[in-house]
C-alpha positions in Angstrom: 36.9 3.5 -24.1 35.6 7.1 -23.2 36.6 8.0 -19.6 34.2 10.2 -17.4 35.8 13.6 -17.8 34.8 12.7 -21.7 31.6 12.0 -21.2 31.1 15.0 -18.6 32.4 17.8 -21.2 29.0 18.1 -22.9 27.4 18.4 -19.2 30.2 20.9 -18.2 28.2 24.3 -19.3 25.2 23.3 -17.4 26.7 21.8 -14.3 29.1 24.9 -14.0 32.2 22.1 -13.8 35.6 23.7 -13.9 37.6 21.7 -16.3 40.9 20.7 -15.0 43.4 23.6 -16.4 40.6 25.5 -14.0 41.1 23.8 -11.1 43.8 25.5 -8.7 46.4 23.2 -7.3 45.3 23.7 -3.7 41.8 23.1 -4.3 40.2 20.0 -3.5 39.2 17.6 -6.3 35.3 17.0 -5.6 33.8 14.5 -7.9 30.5 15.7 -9.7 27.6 13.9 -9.1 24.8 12.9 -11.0 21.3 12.5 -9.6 19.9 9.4 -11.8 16.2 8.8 -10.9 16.6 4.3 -10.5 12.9 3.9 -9.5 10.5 2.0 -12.0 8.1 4.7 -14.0 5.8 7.0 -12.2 2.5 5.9 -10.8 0.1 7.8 -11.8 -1.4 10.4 -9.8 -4.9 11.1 -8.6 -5.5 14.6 -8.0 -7.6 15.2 -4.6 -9.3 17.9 -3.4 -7.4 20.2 -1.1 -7.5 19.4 2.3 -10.2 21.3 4.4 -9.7 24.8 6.4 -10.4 24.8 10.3 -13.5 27.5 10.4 -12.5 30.6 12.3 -12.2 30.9 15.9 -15.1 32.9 16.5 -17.4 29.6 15.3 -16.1 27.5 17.4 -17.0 26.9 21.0 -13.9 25.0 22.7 -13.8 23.5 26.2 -11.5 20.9 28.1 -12.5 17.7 29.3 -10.7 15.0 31.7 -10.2 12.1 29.8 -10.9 8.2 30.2 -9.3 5.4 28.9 -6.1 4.0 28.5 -3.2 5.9 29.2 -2.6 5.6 33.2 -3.9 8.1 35.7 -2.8 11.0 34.1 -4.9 10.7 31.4 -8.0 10.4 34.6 -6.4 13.7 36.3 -5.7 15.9 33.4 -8.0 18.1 31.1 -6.3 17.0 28.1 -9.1 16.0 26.0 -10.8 18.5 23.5 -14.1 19.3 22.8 -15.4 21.4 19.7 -18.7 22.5 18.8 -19.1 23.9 15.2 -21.8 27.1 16.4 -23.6 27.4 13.0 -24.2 24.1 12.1 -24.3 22.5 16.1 -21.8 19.2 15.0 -19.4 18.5 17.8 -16.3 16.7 18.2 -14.0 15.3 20.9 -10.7 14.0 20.9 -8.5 12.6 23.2 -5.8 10.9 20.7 -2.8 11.8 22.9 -1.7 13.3 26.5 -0.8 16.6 25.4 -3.6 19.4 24.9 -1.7 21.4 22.3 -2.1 18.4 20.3 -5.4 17.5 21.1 -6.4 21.2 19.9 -4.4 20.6 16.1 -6.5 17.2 15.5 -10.2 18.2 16.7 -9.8 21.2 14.7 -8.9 19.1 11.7 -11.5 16.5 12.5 -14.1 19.4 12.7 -13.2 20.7 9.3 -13.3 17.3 7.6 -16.8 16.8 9.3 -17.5 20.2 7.4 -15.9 19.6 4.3 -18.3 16.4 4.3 -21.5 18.0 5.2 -21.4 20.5 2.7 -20.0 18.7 -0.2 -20.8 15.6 0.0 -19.2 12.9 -2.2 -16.9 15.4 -3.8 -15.5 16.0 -0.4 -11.5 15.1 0.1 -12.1 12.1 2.4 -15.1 10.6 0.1 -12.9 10.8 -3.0 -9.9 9.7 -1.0 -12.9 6.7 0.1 -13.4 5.4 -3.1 -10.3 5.3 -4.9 -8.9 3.2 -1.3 -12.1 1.1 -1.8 -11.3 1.2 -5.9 -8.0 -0.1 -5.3 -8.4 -2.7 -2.5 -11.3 -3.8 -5.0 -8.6 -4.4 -7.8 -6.3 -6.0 -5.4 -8.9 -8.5 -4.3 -9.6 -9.4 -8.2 -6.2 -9.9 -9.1 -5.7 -12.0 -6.0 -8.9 -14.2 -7.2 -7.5 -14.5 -10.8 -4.8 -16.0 -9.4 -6.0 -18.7 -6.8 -8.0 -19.3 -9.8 -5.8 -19.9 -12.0 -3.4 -22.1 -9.6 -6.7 -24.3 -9.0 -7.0 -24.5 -12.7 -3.8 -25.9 -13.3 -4.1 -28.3 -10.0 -7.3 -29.5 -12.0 -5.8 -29.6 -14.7 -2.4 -32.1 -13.5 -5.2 -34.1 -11.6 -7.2 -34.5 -14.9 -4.1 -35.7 -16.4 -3.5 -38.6 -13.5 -7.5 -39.6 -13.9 -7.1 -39.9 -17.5 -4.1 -42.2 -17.0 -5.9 -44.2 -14.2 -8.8 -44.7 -16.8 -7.2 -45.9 -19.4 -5.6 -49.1 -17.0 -9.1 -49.8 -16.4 -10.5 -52.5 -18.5 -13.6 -51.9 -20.3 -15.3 -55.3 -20.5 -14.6 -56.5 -17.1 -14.4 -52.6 -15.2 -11.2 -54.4 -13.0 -8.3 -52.9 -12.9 -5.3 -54.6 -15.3 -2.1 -55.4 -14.6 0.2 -52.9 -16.3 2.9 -54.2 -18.6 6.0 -55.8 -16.1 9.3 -55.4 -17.5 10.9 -58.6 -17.2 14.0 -57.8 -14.5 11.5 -56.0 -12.2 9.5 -58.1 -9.4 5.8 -58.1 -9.6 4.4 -56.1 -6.5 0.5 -56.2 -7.4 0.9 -59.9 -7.2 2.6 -61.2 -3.8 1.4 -64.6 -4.1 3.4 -66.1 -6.6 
């Protein structure tokens, strides 16, 4: 049986791991550790486009709004809302997704540049890629969801085949009654109360 230390030795020169002659008495005795990645393998990876730049400040025409809404009277009392308007091309946008202004400011100016990024580029923009390979895999989630309902439903069919087959073959051709199955002799007739 090889202990650790052992199996450590080859390790040793890239780890920079004193070996134990090394080690002074006083110092503590810290275990190495070994970073093992446990995870399955790697997804793959779909490379987007990088996200959009805000356009410079001196395109952009900014003013404060009171909002409206949920979020209490101080949302009603407070200018915290933000409204931008893109000078060149005329698009505006407004946003009021929190309380606080500063914040307000980061995410219209991010919204603006996406609004850009999609006007000028179209389908190779970053949130119509980003789009299609959601819509791509909700699409291959649906399928595989399908194949299997339809596959439980085909083996449902399948066991109740089985019990229609049985039930046909009790049924007597001539007559198209049902018959009696075969009653084992220490077992009371239930079919036939009368007797």
């Amino acid at each position: 049986m090889t202990t650790i230390p052992t199996l450590l030795r080859p390790l040793r020169s890239i780890l920079a791991i004193p070996s134990t002659s090394q080690r002074s008495l006083f110092a503590p005795t810290i275990a190495p550790r070994l970073f093992l990645c446990t995870s399955g393998p790697l997804l793959k990876s779909v490379n987007f486009p990088p996200r959009p730049k805000p356009p410079p400040e001196e395109e952009i025409e900014e003013s404060f709004l009171k909002g409206s809404g949920p979020g209490g009277q101080k949302i009603n009392k407070t200018n915290s809302a933000v409204q931008l308007k893109h000078l060149p091309s005329g698009i505006v946008v407004k946003c009021q997704a929190t309380r606080s202004r500063s914040q307000n400011r980061t995410i219209a100016r991010r919204l603006l540049a996406e609004k850009l990024d999609n006007l000028t580029l179209g389908d190779q923009s970053r949130s119509s890629v980003v789009g299609q390979v959601k819509r791509k895999k909700k699409a291959s989630s649906a399928k595989k969801s399908r194949r299997k309902y339809r596959k439980l439903e085909e083996g449902k069919a399948g066991a109740a085949g089985e019990e229609t087959l049985e039930e046909e073959e009790d049924v007597d051709e001539e007559d198209g009654e049902f018959k009696e199955p075969a009653q084992d002799e220490g077992k009371p007739n239930i079919h036939n109360q009368n007797e």
